[in-house]
One Martini backbone bead per residue (centre of mass of N, CA, C, O) as a GRO file, in nm:
protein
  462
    1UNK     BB    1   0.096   0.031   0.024
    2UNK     BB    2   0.090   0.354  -0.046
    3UNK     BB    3   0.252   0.649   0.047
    4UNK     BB    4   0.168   1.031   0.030
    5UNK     BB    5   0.247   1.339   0.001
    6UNK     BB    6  -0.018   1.599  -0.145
    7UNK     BB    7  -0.038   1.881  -0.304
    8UNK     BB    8  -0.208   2.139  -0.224
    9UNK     BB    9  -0.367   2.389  -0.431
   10UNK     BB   10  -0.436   2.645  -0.473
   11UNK     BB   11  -0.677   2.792  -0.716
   12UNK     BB   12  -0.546   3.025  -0.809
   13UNK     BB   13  -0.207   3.035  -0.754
   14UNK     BB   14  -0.061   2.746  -0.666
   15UNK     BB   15   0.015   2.676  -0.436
   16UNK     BB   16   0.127   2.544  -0.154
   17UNK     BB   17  -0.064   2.487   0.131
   18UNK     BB   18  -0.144   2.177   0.182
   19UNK     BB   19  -0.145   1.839   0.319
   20UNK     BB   20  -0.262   1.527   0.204
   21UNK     BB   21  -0.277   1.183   0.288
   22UNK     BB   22  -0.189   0.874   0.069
   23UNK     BB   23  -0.395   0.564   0.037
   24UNK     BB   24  -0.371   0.394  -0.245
   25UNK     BB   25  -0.507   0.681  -0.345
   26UNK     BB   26  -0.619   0.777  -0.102
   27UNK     BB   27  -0.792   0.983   0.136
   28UNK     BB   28  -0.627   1.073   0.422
   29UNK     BB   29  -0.785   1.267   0.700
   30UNK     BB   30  -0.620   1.424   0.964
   31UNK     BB   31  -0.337   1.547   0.908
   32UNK     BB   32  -0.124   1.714   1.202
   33UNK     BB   33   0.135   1.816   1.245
   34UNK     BB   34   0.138   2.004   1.513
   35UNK     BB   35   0.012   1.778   1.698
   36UNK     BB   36   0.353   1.638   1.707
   37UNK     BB   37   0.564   1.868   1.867
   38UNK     BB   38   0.587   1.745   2.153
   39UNK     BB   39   0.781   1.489   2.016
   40UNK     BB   40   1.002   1.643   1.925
   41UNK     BB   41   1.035   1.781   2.198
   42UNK     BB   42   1.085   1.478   2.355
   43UNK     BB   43   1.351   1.393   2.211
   44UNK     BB   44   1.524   1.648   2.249
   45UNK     BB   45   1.532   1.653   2.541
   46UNK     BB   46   1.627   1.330   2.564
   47UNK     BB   47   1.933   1.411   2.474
   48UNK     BB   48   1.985   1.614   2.685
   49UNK     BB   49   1.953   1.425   2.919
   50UNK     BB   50   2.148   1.238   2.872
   51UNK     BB   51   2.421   1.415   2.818
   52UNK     BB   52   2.409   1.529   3.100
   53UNK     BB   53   2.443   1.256   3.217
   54UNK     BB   54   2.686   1.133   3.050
   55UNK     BB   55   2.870   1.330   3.160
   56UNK     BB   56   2.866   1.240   3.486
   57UNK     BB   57   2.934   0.939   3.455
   58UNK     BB   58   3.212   0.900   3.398
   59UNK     BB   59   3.260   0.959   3.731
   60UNK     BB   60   3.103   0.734   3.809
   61UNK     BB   61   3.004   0.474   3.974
   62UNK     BB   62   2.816   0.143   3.933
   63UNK     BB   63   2.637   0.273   4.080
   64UNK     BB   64   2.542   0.514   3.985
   65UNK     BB   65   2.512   0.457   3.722
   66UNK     BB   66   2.235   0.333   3.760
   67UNK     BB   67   2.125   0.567   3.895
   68UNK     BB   68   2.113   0.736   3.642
   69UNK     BB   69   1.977   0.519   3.452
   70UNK     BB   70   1.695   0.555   3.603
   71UNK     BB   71   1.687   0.871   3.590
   72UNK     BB   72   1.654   0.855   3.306
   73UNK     BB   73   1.415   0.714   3.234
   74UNK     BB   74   1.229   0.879   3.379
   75UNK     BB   75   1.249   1.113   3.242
   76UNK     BB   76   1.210   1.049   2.973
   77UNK     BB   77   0.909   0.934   3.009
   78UNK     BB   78   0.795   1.142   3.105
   79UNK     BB   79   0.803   1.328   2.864
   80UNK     BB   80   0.660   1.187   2.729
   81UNK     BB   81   0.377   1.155   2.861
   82UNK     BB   82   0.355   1.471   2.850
   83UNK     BB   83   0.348   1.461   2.489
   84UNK     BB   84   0.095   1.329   2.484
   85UNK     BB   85  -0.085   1.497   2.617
   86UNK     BB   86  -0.059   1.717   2.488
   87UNK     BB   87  -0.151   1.596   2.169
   88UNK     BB   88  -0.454   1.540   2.288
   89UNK     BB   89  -0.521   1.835   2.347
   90UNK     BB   90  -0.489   1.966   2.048
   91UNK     BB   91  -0.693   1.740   1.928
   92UNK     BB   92  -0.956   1.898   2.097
   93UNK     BB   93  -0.893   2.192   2.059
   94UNK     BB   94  -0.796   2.166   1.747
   95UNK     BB   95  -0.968   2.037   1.524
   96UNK     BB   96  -1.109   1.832   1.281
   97UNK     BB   97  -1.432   1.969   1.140
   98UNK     BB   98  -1.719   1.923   1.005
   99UNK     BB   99  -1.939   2.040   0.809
  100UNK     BB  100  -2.237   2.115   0.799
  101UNK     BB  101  -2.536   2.010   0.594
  102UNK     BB  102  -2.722   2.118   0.426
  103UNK     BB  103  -3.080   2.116   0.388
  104UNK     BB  104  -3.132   2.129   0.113
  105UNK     BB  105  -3.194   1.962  -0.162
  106UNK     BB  106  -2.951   2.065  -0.297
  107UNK     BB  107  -2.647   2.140  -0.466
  108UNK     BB  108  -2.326   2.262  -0.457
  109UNK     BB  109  -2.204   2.514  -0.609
  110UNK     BB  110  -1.881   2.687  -0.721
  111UNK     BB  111  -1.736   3.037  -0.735
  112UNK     BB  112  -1.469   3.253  -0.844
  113UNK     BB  113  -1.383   3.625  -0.832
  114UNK     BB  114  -1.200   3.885  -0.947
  115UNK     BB  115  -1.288   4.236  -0.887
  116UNK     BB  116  -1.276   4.559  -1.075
  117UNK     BB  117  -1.318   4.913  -1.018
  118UNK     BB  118  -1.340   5.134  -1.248
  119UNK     BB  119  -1.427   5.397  -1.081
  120UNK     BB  120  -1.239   5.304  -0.832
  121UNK     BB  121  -1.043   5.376  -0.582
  122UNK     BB  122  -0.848   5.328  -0.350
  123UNK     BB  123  -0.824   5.350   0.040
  124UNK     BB  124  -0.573   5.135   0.072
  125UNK     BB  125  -0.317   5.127   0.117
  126UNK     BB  126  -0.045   5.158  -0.079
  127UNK     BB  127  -0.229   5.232  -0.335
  128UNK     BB  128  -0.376   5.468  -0.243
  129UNK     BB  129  -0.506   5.648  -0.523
  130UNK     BB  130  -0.422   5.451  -0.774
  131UNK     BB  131  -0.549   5.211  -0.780
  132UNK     BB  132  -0.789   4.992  -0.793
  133UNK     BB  133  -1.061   4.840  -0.696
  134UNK     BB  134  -1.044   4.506  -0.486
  135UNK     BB  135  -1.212   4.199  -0.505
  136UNK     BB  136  -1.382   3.895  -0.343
  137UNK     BB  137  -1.614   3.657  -0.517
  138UNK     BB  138  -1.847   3.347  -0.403
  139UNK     BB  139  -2.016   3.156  -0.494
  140UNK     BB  140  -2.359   3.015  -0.431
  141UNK     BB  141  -2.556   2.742  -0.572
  142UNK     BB  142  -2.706   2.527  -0.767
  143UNK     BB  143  -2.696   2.231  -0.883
  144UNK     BB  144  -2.714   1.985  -1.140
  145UNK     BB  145  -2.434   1.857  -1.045
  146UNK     BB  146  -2.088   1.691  -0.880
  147UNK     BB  147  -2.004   1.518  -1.050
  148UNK     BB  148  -1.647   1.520  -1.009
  149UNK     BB  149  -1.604   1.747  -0.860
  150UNK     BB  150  -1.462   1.978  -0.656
  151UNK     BB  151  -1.417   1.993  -0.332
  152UNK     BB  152  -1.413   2.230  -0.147
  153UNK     BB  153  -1.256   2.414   0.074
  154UNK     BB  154  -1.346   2.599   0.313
  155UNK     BB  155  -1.054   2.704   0.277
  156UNK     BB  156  -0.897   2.764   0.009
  157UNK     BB  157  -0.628   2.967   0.121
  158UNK     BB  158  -0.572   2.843   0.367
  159UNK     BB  159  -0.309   2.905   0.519
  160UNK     BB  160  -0.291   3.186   0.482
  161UNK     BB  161  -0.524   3.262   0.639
  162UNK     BB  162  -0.462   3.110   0.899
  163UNK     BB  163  -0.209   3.273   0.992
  164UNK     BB  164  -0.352   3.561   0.983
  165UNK     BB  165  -0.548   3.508   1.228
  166UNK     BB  166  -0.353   3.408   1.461
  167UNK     BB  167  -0.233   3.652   1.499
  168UNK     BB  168  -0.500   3.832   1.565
  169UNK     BB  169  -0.484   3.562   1.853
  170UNK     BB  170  -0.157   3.535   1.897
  171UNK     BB  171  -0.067   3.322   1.810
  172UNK     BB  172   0.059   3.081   1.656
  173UNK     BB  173   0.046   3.032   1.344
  174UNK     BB  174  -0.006   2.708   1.295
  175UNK     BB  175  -0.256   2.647   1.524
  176UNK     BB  176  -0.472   2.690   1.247
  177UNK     BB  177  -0.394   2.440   1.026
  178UNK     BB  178  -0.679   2.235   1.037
  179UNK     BB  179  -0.856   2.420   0.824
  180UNK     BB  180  -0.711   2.279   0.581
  181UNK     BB  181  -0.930   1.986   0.606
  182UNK     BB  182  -1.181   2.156   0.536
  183UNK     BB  183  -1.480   2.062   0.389
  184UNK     BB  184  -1.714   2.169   0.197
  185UNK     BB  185  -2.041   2.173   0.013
  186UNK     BB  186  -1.883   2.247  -0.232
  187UNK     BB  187  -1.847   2.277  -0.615
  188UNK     BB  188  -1.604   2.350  -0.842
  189UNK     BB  189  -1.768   2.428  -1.120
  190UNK     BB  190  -2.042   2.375  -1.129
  191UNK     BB  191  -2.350   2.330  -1.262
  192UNK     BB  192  -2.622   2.515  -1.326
  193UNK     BB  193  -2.952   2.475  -1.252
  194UNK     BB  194  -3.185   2.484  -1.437
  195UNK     BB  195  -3.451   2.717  -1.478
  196UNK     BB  196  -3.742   2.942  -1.592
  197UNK     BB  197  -3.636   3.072  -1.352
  198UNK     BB  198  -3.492   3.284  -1.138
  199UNK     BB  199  -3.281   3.341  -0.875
  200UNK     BB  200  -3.239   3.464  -0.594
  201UNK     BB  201  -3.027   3.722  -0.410
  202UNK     BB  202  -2.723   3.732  -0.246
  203UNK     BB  203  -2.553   3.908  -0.030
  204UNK     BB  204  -2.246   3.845   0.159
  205UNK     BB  205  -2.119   4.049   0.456
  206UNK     BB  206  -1.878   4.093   0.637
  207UNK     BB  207  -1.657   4.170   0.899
  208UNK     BB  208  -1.434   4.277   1.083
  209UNK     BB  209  -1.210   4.032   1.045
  210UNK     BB  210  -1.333   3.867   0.829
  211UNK     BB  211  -1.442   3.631   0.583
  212UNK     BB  212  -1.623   3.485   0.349
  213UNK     BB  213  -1.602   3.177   0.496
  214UNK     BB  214  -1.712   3.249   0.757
  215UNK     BB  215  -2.030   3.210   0.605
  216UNK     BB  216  -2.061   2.939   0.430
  217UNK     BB  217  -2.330   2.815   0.576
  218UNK     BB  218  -2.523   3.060   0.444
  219UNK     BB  219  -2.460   2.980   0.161
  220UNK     BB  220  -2.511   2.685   0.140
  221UNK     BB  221  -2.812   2.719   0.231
  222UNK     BB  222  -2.931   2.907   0.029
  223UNK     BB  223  -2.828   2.747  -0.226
  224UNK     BB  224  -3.052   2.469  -0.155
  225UNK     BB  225  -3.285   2.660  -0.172
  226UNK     BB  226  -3.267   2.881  -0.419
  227UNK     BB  227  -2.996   3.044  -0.419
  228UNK     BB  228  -2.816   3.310  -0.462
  229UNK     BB  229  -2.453   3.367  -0.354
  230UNK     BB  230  -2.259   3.646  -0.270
  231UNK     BB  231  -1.939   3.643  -0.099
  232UNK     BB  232  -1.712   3.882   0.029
  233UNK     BB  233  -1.396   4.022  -0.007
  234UNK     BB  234  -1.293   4.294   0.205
  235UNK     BB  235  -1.044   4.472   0.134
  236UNK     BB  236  -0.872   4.547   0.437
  237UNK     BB  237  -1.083   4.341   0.624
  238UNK     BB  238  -0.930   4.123   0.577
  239UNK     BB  239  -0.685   3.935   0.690
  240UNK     BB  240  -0.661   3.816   0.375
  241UNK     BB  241  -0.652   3.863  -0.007
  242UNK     BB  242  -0.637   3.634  -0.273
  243UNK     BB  243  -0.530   3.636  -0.579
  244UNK     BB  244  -0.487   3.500  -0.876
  245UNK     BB  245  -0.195   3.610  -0.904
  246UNK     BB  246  -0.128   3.578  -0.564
  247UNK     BB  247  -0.141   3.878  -0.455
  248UNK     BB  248  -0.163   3.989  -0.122
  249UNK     BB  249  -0.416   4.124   0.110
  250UNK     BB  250  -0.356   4.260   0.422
  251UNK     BB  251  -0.482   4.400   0.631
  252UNK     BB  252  -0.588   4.757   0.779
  253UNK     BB  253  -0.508   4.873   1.081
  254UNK     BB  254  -0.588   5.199   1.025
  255UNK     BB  255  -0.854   5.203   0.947
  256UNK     BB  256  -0.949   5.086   1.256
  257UNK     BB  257  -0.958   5.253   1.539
  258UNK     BB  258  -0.923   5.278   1.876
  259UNK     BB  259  -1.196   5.463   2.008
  260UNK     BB  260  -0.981   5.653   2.155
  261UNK     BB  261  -1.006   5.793   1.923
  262UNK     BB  262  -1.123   6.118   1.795
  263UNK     BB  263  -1.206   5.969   1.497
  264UNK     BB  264  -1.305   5.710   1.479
  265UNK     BB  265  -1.603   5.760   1.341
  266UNK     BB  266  -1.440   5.861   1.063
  267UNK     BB  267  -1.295   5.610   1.013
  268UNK     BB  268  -1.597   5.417   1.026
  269UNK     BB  269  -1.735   5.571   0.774
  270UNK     BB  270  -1.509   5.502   0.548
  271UNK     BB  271  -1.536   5.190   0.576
  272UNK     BB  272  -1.832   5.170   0.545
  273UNK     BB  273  -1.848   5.274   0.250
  274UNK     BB  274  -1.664   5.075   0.143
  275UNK     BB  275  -1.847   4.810   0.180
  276UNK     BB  276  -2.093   4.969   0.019
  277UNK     BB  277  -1.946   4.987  -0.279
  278UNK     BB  278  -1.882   4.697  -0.301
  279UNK     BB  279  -2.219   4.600  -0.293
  280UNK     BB  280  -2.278   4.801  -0.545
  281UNK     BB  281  -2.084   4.675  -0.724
  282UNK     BB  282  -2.210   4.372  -0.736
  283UNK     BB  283  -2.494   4.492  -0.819
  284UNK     BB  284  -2.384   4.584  -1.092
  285UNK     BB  285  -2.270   4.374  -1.232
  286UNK     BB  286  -2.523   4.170  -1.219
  287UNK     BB  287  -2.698   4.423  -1.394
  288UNK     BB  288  -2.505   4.422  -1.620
  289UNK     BB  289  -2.521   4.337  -1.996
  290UNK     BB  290  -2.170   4.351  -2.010
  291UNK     BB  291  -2.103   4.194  -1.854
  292UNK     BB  292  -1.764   3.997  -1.790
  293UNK     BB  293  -1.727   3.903  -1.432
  294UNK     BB  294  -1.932   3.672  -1.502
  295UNK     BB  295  -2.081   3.401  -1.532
  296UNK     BB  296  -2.339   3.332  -1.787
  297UNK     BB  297  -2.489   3.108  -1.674
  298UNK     BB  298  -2.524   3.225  -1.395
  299UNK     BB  299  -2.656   3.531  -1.446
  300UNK     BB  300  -2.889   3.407  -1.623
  301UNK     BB  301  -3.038   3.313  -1.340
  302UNK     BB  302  -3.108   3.561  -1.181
  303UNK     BB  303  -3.331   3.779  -1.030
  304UNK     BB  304  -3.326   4.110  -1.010
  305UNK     BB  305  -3.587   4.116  -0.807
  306UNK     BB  306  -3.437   3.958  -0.594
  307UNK     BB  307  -3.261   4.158  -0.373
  308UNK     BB  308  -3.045   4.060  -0.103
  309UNK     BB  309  -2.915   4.132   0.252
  310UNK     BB  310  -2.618   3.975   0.418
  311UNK     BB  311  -2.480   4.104   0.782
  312UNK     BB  312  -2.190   4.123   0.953
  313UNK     BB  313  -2.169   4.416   1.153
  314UNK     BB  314  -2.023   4.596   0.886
  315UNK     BB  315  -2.159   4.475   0.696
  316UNK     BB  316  -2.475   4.546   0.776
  317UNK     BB  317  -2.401   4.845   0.781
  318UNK     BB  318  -2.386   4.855   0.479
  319UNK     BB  319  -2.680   4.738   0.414
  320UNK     BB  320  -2.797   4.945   0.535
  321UNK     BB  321  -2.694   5.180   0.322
  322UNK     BB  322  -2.805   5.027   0.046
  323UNK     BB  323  -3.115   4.994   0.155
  324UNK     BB  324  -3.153   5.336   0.159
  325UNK     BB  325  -3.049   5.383  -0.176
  326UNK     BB  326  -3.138   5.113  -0.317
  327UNK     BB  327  -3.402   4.981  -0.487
  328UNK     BB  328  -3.259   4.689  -0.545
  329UNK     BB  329  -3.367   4.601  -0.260
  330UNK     BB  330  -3.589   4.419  -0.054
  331UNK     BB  331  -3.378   4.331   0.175
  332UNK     BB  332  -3.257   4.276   0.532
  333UNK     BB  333  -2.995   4.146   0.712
  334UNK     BB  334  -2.866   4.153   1.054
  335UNK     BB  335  -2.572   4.072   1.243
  336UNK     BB  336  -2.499   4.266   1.433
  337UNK     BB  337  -2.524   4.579   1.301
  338UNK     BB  338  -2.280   4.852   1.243
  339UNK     BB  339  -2.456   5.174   1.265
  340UNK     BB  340  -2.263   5.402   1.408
  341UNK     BB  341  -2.150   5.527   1.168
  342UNK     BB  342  -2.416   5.662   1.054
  343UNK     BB  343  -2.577   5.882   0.890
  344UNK     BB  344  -2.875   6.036   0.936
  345UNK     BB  345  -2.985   5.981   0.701
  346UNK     BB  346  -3.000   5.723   0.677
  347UNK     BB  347  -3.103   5.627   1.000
  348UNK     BB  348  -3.423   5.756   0.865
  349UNK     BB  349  -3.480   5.637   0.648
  350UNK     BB  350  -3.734   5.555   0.426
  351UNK     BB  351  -3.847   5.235   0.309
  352UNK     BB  352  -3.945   4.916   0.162
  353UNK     BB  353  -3.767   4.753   0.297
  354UNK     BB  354  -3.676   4.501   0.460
  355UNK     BB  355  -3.601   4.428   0.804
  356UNK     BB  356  -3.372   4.230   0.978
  357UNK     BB  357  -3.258   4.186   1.321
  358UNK     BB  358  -2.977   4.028   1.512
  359UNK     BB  359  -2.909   4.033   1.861
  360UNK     BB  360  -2.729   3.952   2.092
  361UNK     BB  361  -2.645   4.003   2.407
  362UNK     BB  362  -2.352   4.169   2.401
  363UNK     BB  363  -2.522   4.437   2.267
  364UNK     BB  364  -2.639   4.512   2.462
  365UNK     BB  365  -2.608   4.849   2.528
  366UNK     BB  366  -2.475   4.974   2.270
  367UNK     BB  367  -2.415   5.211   2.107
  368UNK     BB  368  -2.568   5.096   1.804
  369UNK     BB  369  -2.874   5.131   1.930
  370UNK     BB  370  -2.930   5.377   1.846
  371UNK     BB  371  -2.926   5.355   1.507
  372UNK     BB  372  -3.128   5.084   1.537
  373UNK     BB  373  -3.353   5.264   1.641
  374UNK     BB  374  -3.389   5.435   1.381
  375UNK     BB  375  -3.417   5.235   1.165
  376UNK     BB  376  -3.672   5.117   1.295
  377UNK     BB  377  -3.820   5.356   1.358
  378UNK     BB  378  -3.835   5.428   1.001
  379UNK     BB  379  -3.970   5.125   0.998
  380UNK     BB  380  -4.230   4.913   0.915
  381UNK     BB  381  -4.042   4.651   0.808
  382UNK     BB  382  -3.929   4.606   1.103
  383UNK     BB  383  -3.688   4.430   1.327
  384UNK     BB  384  -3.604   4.276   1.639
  385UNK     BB  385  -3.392   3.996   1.774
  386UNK     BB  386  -3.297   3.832   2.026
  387UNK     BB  387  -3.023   3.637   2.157
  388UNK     BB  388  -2.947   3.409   2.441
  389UNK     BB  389  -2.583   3.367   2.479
  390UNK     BB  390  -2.466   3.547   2.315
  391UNK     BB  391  -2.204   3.671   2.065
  392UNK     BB  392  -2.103   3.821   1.834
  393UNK     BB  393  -1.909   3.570   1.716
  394UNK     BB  394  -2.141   3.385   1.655
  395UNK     BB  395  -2.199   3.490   1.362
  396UNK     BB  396  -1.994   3.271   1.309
  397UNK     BB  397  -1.738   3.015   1.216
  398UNK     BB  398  -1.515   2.996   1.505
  399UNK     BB  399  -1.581   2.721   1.601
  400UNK     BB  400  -1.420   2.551   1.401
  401UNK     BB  401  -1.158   2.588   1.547
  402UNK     BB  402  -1.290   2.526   1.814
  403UNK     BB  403  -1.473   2.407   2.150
  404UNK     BB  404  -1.349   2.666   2.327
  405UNK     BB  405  -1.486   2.941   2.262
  406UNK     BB  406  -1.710   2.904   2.540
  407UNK     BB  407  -1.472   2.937   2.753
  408UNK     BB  408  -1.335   3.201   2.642
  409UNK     BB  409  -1.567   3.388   2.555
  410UNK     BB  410  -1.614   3.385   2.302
  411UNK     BB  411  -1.860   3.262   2.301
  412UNK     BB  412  -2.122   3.122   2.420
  413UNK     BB  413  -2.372   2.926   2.616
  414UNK     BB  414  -2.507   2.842   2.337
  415UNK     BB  415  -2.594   2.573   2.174
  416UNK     BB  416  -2.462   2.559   1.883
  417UNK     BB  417  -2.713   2.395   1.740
  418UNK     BB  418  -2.917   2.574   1.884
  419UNK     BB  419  -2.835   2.840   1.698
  420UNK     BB  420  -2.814   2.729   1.398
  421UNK     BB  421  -3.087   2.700   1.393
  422UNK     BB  422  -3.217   2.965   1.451
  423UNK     BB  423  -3.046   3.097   1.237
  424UNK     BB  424  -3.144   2.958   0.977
  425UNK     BB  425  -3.440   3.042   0.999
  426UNK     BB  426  -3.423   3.324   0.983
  427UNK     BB  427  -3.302   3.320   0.711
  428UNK     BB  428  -3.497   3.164   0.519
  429UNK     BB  429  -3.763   3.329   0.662
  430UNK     BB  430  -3.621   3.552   0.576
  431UNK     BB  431  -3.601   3.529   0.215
  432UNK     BB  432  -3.872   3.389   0.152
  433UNK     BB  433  -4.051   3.645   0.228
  434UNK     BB  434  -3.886   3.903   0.074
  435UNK     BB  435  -3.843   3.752  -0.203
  436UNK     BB  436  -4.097   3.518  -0.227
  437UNK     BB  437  -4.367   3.599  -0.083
  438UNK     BB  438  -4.348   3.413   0.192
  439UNK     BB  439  -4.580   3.463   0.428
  440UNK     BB  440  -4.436   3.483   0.789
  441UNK     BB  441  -4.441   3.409   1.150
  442UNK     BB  442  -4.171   3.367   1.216
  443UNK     BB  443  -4.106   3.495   1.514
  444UNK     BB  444  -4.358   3.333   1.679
  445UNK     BB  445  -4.209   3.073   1.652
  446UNK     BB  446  -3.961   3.119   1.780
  447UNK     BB  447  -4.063   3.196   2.023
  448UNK     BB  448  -4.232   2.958   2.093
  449UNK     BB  449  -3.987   2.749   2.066
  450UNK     BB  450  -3.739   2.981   2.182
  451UNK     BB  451  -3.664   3.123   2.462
  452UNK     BB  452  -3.402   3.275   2.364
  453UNK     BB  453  -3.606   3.449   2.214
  454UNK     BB  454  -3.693   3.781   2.124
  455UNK     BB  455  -3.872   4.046   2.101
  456UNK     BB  456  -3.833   4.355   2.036
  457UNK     BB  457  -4.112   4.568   2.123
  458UNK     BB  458  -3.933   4.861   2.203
  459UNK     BB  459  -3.656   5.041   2.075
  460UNK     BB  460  -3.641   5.330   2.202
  461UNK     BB  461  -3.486   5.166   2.521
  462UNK     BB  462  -3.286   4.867   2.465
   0.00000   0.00000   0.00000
């Protein structure tokens, strides 16, 4: 039986990203070398001690020497001993997860685009003011078949996006390694199911340092049940943004000062704008109809009639000033939206578009919530929902890397399974209410259903 370890490529740049390990041509998953550094650092230290006592036994007599030799022993043991568990602990911690599979009919194809605003200078990093404005967008749709096709991993740019994300909350780089065996439920360039009627469209948007596949669930689930979803990465706002040329745009911290800066807001509503002409970029694209930055047989099948938004964060607050901007919106859904640095013309303004918001629990009396209850308020068609137990990035895939994510405070309480029960109801019905006309008290069901949820009755002093 021949063994091999087989480098997987970037889809985009040919890079090595990550290796899985062949079994007789056949794929065995879950190799993750750093889960065995214990291991080599046990082997190391024991020729240590060795050396060490080694050095000294020279001039033992042979009781002593015994005596050395049963103390190598012991330390020797002892460390590989120690070296087991450190090794056990680490697959415990960060595990390699699989995704879970979409429940809708469909089977999910996945195609990947680099897209270029001609009209759009960048306003960030090294090119800014010179640069044309450049972002990825990832589609996820029903496809007509799968077979033969790549299943494409959960994060397609693996390690490099993984080694960025771990500086982030300070780790090892090398620590959150094993996302790169995480396979997702879509397969790269399958053929998009044909249908007489177009499917309606969601466009889908990270916050702050978070990226397009971390909410690849809410895509490739909307996918399943037929929609179309295009999900973003924010360039300079995701923690790095690898393009089909190679490449690489890690996030701008200096784009949003922390709090205490006295022009924070000012630098707030700056990002948050930009994340907003991103959106409305990929809205042009895809009414354009000489556009040819998307594959012509999934744009063809858009209903353009039927275009929501759902966003995380910034992505929300984002969202929520194309809603208030742009007629072809017809929903908004905002997962913790983060709109305190919208302008008032914004946070006032009357649309058509529905809305609806899940705040955490972690978010309530936020400053965000004055601006949050200004747009709830001056719209008809506008909800609120606490989900209780939760904290801001429950509304993201975090958990995939560890489970202990609501040990150290990073989620909450509330038993992850069922926070994606309620978050996954909470996306299909309203998106089946505002773009397919399926009227629906989802809100009802959930208090219902769910203690954890209730809706804000007056969001004017929540």
């Amino acid at each position: 039986m021949a063994v091999g370890r087989a480098p997987y490529k970037c889809y985009s740049c040919g890079k090595d990203l990550w290796n899985k390990v062949l079994v007789g041509g056949e794929e065995m998953r879950g190799y993750i070398e750093w889960y065995y550094y214990p291991f080599y650092g046990a082997f190391l230290a024991s020729l240590l001690v060795y050396a060490k006592m080694k050095r000294y036994s020279f001039f033992a007599n042979s009781f002593n020497h015994s005596i050395w030799f049963l103390n190598m022993k012991n330390r020797t043991f002892f460390i590989y001993i120690l070296a087991f568990f450190l090794s056990i602990i680490f697959h415990m911690a960060f595990p390699v997860t699989a995704m879970e599979f979409p429940s809708g009919p469909y089977d999910v194809g996945t195609q990947i685009y680099d897209w270029t605003d001609h009209e759009r200078l960048e306003t960030y990093g090294d090119e800014a003011g010179t640069n044309l404005r450049k972002i990825k967008v990832q589609a996820w749709y029903p496809a007509n078949t799968v077979e033969g096709f790549e299943q494409l991993p959960w994060i397609p740019e693996g390690r490099v996006v993984s080694r960025k994300l771990a500086r982030t909350f300070y780790f090892p780089p090398f620590m959150l390694d094993q996302s790169e065996e995480v396979l997702s439920n879509s397969y790269l360039k399958a053929p998009v199911l044909s249908q007489d009627k177009g499917y309606p469209v969601v466009v889908l948007s990270h916050g702050w340092s978070g990226f397009r596949t971390l909410h690849s669930d809410l895509g490739e689930l909307l996918a399943s049940h037929g929609f179309i979803v295009l999900g973003i990465d924010h360039t300079y706002g995701a923690p790095v943004v690898v393009f089909e040329n190679g490449e690489e745009v890690s996030i701008d911290g200096e784009a949003l000062p922390g709090r205490d800066d006295p022009d924070f807001l000012k630098y707030a509503e700056v990002f948050i704008n930009t994340y907003a002409e991103d959106i409305s970029f990929v809205l042009d694209v895809i009414t354009d109809s000489d556009g040819n930055q998307m594959d012509e047989a999934l744009r063809s099948l858009l209903d353009l009639n039927k275009i929501g938004l759902l966003g995380h964060s910034t992505g929300g607050g984002a969202g929520v000033k194309v809603a208030a901007m742009d007629p072809r919106v017809r929903g908004i859904m905002g997962l913790d939206p983060w709109v305190e640095p919208l302008s008032n013309n914004i946070v006032k303004k009357e649309t058509t578009a529905s809305y609806l918001f899940l705040r955490s629990e972690e978010w309530k009396g936020h400053k965000n919530d004055v601006n949050l209850c200004e747009v709830l308020n001056n719209n008809n068609q506008a909800e609120l929902f606490q989900i209780q137990g939760t904290t801001h990035v429950d509304f993201t895939m975090i958990y995939m890397y560890s489970p202990m994510t609501s040990v150290v405070g990073l989620t909450g309480s509330l038993d992850r399974d069922r926070f994606e029960e309620i978050q996954e109801t909470f996306v299909l019905e309203f998106f089946e209410s505002s773009l397919q006309g399926l009227q629906r008290d989802y809100g009802d069901y959930l208090e219902d259903n769910y203690p954890e949820v209730f809706r804000v009755p007056s969001v004017k002093n929540q």
